[in-house]
Jmol script that loads the backbone (N, CA, C; Angstrom):
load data "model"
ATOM      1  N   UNK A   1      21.626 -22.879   0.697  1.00  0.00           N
ATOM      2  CA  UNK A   1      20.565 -22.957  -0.291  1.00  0.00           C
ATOM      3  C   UNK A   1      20.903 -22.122  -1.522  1.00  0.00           C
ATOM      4  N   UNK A   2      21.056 -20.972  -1.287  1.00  0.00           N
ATOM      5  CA  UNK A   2      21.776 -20.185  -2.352  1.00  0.00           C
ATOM      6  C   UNK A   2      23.206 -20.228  -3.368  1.00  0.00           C
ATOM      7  N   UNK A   3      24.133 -21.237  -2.254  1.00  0.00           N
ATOM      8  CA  UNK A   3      25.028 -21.891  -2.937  1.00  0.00           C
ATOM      9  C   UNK A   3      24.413 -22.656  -3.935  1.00  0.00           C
ATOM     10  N   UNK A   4      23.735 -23.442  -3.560  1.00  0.00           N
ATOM     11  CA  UNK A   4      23.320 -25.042  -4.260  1.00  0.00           C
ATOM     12  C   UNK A   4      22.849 -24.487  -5.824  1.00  0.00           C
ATOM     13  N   UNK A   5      21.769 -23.550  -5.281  1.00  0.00           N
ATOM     14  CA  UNK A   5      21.292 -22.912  -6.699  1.00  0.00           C
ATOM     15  C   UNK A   5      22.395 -21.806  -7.439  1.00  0.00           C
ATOM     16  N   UNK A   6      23.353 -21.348  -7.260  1.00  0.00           N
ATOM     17  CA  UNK A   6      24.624 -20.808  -7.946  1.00  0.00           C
ATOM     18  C   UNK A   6      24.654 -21.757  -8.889  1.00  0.00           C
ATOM     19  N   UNK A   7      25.054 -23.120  -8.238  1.00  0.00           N
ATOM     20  CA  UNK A   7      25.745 -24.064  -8.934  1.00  0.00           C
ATOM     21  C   UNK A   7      25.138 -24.660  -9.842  1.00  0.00           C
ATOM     22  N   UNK A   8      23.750 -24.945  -9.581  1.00  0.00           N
ATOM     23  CA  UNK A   8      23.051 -25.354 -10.589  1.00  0.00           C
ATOM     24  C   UNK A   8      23.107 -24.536 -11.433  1.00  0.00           C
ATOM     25  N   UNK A   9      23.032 -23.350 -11.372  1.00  0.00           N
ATOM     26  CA  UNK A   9      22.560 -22.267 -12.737  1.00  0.00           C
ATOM     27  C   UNK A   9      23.818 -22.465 -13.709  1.00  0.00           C
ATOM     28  N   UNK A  10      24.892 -22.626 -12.822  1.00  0.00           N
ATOM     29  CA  UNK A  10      26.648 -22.049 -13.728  1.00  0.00           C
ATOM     30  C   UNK A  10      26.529 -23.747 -14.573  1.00  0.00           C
ATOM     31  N   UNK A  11      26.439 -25.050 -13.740  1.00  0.00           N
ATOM     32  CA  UNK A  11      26.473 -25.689 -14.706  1.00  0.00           C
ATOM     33  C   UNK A  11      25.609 -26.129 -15.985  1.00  0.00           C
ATOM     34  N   UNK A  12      24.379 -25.501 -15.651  1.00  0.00           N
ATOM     35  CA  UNK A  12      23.351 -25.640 -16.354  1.00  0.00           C
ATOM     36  C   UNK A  12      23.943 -24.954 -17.788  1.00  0.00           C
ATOM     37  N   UNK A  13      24.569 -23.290 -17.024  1.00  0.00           N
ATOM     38  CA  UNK A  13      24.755 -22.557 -18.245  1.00  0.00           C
ATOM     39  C   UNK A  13      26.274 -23.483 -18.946  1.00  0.00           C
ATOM     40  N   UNK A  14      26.494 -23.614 -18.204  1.00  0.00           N
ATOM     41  CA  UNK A  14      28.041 -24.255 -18.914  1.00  0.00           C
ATOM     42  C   UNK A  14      27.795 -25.417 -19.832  1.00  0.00           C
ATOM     43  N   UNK A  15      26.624 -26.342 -20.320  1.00  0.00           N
ATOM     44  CA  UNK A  15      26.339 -27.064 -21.096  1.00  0.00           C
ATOM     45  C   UNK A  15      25.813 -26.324 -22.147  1.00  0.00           C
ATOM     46  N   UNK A  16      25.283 -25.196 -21.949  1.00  0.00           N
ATOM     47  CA  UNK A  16      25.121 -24.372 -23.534  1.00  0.00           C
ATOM     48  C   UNK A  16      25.741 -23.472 -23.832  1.00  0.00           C
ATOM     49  N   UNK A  17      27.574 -23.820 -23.523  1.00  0.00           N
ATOM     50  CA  UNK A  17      28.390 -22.870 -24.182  1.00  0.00           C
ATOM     51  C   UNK A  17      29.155 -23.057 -24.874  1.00  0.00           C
ATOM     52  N   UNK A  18      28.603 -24.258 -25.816  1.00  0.00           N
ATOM     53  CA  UNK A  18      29.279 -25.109 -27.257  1.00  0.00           C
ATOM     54  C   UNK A  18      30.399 -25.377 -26.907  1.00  0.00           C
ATOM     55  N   UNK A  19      31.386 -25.045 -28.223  1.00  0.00           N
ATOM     56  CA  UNK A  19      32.722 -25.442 -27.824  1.00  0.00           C
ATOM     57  C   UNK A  19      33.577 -24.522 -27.064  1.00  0.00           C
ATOM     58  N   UNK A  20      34.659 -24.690 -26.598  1.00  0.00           N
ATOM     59  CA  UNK A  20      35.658 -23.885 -26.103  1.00  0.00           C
ATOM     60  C   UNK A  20      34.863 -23.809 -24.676  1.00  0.00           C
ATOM     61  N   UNK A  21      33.864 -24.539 -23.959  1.00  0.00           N
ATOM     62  CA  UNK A  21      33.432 -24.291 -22.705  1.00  0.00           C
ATOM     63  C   UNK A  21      34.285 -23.932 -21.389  1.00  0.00           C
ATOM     64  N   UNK A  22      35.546 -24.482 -21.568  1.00  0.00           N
ATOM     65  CA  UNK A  22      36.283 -24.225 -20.311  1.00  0.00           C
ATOM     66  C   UNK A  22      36.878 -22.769 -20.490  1.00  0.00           C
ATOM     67  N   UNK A  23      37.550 -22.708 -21.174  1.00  0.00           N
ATOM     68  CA  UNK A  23      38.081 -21.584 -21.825  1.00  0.00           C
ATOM     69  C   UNK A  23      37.025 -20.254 -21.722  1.00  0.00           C
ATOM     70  N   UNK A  24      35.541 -20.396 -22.581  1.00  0.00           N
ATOM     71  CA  UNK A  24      34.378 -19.201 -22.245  1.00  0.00           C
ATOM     72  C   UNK A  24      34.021 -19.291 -20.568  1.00  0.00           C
ATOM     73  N   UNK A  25      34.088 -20.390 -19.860  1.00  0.00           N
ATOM     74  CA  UNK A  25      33.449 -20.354 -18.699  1.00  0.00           C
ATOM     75  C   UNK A  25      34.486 -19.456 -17.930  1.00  0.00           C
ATOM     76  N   UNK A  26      35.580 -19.927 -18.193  1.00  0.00           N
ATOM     77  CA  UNK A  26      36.423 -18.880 -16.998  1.00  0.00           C
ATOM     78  C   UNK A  26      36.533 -17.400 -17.480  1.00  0.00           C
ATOM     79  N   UNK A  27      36.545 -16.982 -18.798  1.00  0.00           N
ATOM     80  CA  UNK A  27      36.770 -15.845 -19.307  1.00  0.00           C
ATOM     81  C   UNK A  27      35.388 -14.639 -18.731  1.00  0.00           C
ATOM     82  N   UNK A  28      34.035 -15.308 -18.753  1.00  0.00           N
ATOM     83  CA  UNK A  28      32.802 -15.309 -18.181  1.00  0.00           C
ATOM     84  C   UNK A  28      32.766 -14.741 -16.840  1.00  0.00           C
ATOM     85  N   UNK A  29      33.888 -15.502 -16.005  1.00  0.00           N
ATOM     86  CA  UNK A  29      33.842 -15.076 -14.511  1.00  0.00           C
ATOM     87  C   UNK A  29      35.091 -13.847 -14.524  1.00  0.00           C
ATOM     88  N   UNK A  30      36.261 -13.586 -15.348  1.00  0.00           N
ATOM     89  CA  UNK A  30      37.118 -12.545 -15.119  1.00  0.00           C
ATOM     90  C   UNK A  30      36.243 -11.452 -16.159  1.00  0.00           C
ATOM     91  N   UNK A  31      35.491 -12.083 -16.614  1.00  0.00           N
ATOM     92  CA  UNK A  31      34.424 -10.437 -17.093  1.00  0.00           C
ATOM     93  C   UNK A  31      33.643  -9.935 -15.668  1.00  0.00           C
ATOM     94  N   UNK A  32      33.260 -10.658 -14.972  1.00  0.00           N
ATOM     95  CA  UNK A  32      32.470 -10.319 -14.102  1.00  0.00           C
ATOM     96  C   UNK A  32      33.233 -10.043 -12.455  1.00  0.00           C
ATOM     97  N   UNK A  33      34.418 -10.450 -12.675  1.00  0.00           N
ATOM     98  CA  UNK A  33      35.141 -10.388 -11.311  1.00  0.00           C
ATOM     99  C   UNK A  33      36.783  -9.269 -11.633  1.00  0.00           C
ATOM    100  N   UNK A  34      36.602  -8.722 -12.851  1.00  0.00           N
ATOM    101  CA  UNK A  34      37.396  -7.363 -13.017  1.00  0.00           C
ATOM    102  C   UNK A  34      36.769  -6.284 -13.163  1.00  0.00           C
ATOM    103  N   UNK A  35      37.675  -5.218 -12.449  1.00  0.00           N
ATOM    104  CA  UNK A  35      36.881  -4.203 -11.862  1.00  0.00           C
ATOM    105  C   UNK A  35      36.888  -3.233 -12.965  1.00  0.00           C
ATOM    106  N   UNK A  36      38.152  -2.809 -13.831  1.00  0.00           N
ATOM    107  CA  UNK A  36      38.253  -1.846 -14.864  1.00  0.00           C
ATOM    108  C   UNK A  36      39.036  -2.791 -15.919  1.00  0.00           C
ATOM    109  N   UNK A  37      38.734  -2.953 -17.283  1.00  0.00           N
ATOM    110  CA  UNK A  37      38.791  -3.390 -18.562  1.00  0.00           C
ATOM    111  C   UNK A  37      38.944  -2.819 -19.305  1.00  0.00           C
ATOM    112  N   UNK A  38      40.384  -2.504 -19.917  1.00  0.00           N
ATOM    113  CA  UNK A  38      40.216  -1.403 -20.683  1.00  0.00           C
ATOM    114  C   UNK A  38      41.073  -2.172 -22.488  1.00  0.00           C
ATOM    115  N   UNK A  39      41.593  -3.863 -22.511  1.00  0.00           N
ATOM    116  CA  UNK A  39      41.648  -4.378 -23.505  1.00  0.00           C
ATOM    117  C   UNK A  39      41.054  -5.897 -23.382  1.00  0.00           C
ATOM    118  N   UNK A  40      41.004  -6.578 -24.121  1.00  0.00           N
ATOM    119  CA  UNK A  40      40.964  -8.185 -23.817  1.00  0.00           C
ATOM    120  C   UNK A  40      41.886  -8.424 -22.962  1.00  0.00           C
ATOM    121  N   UNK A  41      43.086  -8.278 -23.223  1.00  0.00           N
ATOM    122  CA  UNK A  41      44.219  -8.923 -22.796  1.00  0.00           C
ATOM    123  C   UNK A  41      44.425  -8.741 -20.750  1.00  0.00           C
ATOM    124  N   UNK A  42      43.592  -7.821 -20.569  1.00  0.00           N
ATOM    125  CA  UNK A  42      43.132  -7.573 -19.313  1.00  0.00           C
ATOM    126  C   UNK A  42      42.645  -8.509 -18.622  1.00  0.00           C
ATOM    127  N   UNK A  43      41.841  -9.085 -19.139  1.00  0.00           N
ATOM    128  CA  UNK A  43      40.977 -10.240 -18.731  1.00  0.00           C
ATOM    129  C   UNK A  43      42.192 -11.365 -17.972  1.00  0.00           C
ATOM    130  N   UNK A  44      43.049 -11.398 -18.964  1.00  0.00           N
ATOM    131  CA  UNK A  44      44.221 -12.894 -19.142  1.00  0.00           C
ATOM    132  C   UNK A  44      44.803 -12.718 -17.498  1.00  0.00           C
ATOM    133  N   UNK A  45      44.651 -11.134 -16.748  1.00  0.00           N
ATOM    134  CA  UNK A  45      45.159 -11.030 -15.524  1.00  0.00           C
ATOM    135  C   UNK A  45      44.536 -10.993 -14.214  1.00  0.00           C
ATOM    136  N   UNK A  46      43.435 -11.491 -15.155  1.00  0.00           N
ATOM    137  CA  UNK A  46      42.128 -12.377 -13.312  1.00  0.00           C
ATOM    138  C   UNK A  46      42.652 -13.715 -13.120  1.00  0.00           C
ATOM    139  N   UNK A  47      42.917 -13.645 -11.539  1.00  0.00           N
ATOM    140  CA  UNK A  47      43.068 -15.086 -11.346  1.00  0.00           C
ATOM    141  C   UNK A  47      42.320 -15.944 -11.518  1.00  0.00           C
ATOM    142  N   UNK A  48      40.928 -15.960 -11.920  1.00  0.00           N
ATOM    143  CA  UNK A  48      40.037 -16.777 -12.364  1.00  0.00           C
ATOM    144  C   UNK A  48      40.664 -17.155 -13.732  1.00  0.00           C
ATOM    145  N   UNK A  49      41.028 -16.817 -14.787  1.00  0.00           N
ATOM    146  CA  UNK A  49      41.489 -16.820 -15.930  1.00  0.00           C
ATOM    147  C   UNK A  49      42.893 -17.838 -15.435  1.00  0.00           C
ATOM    148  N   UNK A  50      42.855 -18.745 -15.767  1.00  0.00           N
ATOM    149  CA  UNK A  50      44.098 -19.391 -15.281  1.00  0.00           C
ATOM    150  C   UNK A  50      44.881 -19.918 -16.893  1.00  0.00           C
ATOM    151  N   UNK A  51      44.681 -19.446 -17.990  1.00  0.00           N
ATOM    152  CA  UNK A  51      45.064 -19.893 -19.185  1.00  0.00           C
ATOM    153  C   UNK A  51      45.940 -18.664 -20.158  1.00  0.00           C
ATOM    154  N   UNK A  52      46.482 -18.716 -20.904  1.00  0.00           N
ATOM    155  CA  UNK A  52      47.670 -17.685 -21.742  1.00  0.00           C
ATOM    156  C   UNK A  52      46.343 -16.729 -22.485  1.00  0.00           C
ATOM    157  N   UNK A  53      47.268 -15.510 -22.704  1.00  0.00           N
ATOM    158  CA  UNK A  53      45.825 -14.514 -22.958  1.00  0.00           C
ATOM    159  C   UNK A  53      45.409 -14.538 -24.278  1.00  0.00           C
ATOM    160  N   UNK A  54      45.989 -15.654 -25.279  1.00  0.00           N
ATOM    161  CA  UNK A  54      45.829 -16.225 -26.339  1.00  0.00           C
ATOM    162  C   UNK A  54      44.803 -16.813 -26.348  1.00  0.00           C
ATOM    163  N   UNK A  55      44.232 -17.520 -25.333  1.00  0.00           N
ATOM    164  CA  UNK A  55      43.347 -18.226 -25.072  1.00  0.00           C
ATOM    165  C   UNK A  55      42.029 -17.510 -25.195  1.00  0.00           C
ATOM    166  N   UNK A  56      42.171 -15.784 -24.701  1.00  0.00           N
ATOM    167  CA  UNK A  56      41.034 -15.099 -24.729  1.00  0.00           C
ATOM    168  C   UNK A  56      40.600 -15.500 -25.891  1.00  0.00           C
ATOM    169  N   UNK A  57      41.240 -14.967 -27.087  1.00  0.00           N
ATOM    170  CA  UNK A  57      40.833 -14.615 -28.624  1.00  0.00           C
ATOM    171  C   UNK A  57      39.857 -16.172 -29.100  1.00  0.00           C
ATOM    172  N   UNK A  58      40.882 -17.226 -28.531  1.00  0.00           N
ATOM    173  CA  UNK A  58      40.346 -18.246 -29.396  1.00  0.00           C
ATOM    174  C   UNK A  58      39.254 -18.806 -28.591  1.00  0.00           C
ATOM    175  N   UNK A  59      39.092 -18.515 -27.372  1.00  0.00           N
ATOM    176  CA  UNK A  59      37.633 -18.926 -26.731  1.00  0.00           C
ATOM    177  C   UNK A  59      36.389 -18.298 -27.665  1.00  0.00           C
ATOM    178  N   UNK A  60      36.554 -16.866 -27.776  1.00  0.00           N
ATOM    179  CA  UNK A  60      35.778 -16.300 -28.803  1.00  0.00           C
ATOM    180  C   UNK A  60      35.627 -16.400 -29.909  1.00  0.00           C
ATOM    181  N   UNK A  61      36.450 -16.285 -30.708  1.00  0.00           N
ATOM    182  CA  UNK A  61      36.675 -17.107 -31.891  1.00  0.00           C
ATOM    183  C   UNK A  61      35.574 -18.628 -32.173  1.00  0.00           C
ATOM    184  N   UNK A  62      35.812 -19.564 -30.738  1.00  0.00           N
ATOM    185  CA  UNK A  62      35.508 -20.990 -31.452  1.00  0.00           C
ATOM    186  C   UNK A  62      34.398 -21.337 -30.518  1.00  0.00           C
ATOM    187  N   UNK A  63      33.637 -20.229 -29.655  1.00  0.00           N
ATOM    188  CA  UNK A  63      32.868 -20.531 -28.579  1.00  0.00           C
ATOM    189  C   UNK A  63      31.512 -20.525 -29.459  1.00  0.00           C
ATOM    190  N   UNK A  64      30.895 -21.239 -29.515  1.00  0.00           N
ATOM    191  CA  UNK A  64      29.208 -20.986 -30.512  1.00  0.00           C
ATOM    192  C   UNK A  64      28.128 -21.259 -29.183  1.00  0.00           C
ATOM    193  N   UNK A  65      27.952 -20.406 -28.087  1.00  0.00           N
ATOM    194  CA  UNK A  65      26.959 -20.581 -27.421  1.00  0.00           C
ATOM    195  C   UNK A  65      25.397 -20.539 -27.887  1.00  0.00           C
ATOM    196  N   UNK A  66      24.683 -21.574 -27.614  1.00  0.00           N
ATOM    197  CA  UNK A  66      22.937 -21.730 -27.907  1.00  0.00           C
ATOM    198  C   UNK A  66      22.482 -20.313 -26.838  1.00  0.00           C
ATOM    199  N   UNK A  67      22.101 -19.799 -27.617  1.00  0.00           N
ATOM    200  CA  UNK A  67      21.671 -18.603 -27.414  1.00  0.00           C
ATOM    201  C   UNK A  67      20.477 -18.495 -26.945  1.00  0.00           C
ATOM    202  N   UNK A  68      19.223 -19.008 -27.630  1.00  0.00           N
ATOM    203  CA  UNK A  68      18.025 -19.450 -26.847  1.00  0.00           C
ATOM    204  C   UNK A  68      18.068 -19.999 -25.628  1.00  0.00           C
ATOM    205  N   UNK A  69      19.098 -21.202 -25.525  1.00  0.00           N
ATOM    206  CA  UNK A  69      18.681 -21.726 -24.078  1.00  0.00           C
ATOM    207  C   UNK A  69      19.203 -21.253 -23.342  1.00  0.00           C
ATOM    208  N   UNK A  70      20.516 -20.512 -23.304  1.00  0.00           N
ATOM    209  CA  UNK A  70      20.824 -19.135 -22.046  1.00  0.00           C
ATOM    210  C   UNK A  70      20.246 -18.052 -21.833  1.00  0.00           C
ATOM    211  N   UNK A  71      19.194 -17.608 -22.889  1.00  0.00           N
ATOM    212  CA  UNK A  71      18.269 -16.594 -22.364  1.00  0.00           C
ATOM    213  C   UNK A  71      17.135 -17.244 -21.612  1.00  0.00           C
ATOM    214  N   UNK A  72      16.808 -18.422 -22.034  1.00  0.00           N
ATOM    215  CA  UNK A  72      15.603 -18.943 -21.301  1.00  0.00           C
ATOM    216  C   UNK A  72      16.124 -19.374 -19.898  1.00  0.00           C
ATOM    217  N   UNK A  73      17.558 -20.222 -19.720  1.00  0.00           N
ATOM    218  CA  UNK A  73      17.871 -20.384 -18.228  1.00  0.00           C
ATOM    219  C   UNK A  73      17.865 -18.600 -17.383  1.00  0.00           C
ATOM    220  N   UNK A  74      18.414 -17.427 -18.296  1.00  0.00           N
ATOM    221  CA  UNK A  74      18.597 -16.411 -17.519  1.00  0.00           C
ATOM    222  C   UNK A  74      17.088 -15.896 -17.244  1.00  0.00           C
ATOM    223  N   UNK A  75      16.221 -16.457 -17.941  1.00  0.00           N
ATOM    224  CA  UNK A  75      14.703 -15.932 -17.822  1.00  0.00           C
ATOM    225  C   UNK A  75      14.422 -16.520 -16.364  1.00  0.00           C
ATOM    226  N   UNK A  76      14.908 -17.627 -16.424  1.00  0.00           N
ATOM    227  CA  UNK A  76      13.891 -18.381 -15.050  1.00  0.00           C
ATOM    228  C   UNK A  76      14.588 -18.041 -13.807  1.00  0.00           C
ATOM    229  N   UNK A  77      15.524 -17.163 -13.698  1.00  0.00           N
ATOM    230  CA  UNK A  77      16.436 -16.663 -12.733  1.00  0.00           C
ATOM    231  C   UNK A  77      15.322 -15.595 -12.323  1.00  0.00           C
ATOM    232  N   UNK A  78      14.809 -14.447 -12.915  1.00  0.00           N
ATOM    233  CA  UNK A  78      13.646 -13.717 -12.516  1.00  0.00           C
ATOM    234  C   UNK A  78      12.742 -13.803 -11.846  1.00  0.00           C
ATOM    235  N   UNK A  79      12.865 -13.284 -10.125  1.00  0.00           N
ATOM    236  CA  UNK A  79      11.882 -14.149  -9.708  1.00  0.00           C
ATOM    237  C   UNK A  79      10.250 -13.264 -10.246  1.00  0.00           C
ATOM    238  N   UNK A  80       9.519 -14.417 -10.047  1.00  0.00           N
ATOM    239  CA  UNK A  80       8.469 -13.994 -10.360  1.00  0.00           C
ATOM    240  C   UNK A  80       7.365 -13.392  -9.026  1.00  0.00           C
ATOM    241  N   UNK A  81       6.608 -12.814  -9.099  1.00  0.00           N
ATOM    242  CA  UNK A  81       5.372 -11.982  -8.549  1.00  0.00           C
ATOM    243  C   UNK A  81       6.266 -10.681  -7.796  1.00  0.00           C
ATOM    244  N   UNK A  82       7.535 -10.713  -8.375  1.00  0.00           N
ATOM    245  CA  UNK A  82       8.038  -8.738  -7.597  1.00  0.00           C
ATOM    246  C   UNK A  82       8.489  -8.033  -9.076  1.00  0.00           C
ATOM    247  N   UNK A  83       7.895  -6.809  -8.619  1.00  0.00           N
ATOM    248  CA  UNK A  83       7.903  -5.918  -9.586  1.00  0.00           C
ATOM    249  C   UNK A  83       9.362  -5.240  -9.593  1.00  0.00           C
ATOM    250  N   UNK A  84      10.301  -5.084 -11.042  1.00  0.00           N
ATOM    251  CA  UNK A  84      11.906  -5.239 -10.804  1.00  0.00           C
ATOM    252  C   UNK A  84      12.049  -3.323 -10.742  1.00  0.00           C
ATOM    253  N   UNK A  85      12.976  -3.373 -10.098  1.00  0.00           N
ATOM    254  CA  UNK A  85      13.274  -1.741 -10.057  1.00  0.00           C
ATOM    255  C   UNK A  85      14.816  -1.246 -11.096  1.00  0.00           C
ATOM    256  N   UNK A  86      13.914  -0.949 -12.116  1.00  0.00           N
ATOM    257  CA  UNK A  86      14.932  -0.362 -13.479  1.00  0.00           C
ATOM    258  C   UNK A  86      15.234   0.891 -13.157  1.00  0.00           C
ATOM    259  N   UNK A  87      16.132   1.379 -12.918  1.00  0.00           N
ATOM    260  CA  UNK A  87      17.199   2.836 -12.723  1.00  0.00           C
ATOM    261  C   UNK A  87      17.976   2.653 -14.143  1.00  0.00           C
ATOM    262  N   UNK A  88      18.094   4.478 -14.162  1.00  0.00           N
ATOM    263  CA  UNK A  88      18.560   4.833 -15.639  1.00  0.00           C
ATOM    264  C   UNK A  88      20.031   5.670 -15.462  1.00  0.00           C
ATOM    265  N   UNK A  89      19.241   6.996 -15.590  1.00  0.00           N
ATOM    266  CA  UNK A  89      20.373   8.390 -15.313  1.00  0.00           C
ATOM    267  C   UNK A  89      20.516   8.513 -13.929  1.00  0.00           C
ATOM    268  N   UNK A  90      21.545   8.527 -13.476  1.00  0.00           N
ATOM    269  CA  UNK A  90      22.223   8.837 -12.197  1.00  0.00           C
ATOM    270  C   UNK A  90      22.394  10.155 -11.614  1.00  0.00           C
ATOM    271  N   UNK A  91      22.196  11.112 -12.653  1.00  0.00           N
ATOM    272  CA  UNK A  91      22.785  12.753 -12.455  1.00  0.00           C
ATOM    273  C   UNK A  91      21.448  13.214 -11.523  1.00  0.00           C
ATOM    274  N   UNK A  92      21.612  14.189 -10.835  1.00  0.00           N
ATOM    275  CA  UNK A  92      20.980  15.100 -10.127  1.00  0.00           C
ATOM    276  C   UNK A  92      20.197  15.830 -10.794  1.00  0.00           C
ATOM    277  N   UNK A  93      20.348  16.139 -11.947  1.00  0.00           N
ATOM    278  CA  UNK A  93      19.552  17.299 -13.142  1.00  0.00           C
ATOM    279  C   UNK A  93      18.275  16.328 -13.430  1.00  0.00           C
ATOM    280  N   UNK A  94      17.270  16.822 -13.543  1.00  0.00           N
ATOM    281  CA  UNK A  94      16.339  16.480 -13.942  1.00  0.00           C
ATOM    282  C   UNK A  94      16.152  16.537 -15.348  1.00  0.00           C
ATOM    283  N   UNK A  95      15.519  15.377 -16.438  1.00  0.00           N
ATOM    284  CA  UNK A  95      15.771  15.183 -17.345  1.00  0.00           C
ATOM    285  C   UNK A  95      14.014  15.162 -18.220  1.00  0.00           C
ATOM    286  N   UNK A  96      13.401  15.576 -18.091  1.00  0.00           N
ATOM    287  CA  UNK A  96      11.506  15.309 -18.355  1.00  0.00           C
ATOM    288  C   UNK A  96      12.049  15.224 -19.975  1.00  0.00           C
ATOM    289  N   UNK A  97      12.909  15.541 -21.001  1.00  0.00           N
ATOM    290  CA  UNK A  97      12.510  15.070 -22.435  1.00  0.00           C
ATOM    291  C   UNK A  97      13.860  14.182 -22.510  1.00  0.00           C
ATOM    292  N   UNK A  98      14.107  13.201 -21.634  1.00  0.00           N
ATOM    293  CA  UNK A  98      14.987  11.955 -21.929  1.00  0.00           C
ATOM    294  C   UNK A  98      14.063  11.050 -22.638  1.00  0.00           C
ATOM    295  N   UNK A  99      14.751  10.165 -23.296  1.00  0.00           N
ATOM    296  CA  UNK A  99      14.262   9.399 -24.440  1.00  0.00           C
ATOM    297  C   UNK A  99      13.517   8.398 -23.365  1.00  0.00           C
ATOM    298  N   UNK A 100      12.909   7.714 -23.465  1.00  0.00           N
ATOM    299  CA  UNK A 100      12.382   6.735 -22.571  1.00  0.00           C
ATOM    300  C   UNK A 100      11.055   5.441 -23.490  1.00  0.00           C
ATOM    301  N   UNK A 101      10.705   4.856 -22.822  1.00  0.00           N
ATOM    302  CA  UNK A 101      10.029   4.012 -23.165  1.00  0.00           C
ATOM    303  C   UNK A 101       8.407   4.022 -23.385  1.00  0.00           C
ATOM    304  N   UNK A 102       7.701   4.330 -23.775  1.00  0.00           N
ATOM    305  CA  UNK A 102       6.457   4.636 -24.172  1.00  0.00           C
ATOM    306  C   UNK A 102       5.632   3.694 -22.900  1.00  0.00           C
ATOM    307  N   UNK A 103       5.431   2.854 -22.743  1.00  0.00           N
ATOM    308  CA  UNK A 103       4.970   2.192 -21.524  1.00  0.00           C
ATOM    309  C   UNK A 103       5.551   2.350 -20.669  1.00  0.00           C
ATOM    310  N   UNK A 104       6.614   2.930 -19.781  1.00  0.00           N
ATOM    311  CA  UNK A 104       7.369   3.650 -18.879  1.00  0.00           C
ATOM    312  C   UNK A 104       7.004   4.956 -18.335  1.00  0.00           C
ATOM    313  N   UNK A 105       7.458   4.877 -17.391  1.00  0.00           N
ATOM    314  CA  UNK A 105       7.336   6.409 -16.386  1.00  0.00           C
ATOM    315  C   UNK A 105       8.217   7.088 -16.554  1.00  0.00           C
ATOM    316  N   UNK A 106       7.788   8.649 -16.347  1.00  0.00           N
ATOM    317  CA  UNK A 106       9.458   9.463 -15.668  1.00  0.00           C
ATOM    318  C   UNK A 106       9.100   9.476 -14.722  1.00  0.00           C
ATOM    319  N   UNK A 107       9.886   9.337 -13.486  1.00  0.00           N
ATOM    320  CA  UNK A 107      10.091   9.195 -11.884  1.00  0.00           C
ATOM    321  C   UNK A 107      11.238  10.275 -11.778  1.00  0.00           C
ATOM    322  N   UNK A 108      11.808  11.436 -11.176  1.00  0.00           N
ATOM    323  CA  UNK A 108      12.515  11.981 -10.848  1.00  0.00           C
ATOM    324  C   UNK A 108      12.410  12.470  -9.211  1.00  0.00           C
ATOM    325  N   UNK A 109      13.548  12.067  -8.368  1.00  0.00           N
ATOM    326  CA  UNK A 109      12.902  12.090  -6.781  1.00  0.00           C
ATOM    327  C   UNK A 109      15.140  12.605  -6.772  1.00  0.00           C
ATOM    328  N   UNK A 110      14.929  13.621  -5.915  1.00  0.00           N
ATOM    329  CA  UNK A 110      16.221  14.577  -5.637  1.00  0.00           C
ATOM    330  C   UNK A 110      17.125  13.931  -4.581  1.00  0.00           C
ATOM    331  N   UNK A 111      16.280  12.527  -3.946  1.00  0.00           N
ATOM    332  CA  UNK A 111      16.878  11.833  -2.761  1.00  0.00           C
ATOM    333  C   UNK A 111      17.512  10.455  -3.211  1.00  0.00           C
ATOM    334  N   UNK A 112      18.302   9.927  -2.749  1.00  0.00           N
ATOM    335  CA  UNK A 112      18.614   8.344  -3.002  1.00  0.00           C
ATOM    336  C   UNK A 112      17.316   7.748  -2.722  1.00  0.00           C
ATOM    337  N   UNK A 113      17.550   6.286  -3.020  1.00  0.00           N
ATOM    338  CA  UNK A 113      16.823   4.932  -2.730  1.00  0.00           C
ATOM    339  C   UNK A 113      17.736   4.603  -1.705  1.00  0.00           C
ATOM    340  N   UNK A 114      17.510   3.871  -0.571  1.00  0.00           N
ATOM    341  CA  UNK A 114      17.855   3.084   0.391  1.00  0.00           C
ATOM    342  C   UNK A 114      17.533   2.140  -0.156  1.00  0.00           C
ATOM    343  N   UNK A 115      18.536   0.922  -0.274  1.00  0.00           N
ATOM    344  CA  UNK A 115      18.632  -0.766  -0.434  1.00  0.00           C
ATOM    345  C   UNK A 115      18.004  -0.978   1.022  1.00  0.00           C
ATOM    346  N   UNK A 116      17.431  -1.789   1.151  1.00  0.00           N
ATOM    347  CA  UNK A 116      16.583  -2.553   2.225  1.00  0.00           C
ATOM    348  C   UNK A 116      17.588  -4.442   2.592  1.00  0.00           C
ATOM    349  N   UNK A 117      18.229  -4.851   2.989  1.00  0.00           N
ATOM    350  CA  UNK A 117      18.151  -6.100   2.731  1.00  0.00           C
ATOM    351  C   UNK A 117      17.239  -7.073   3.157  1.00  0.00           C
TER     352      UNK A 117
END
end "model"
wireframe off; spacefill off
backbone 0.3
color backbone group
């Protein structure tokens, strides 16, 4: 079930990624499936990336993704009626005049969160 809907989402998104789609689609997955990035040309050495690292530049270069309709497909990915858990600073120090969000909390707790699956 979770496969099925992967797939829908990737091709859904892959029709609003103008031109150069093959080229942005794979570059897309060696952004997300390399672990440390430290030029473009990095990218060119995910095996997902199966194209010359020339290819990076000009995917970008000539890629004009619709921008509206990939935020609205990434909107409907959200599920709705659970409340999302936003984490910030990671450090141990307690921080009470960090910049934060005016409708936001400070929460500071000295213990981890346990993931639940």
């Amino acid at each position: 079930m979770k496969r099925a809907k992967l797939e829908e989402f990737r091709q859904a998104a892959y029709k609003h990624l103008g031109r150069a789609k093959d080229a942005t689609f794979e570059l897309t997955d060696a952004i997300l499936l390399t672990r440390n990035i430290y030029c473009l040309a990095d990218l060119s050495l995910s095996p997902v990336f199966r194209r010359k690292w020339t290819s990076i530049y000009e995917a970008l270069q000539d890629s004009r993704p619709q921008r509206q309709k990939l935020m609205q497909l990434y909107i409907k990915q959200i599920p709705t009626g659970e409340r999302p858990l936003l984490a910030g600073d990671h450090t141990n120090w307690s921080r009470p005049d960090a910049v934060k969000l005016q409708e936001r909390t400070y929460e500071h707790s000295g213990t981890s969160i346990v993931a639940i699956p």
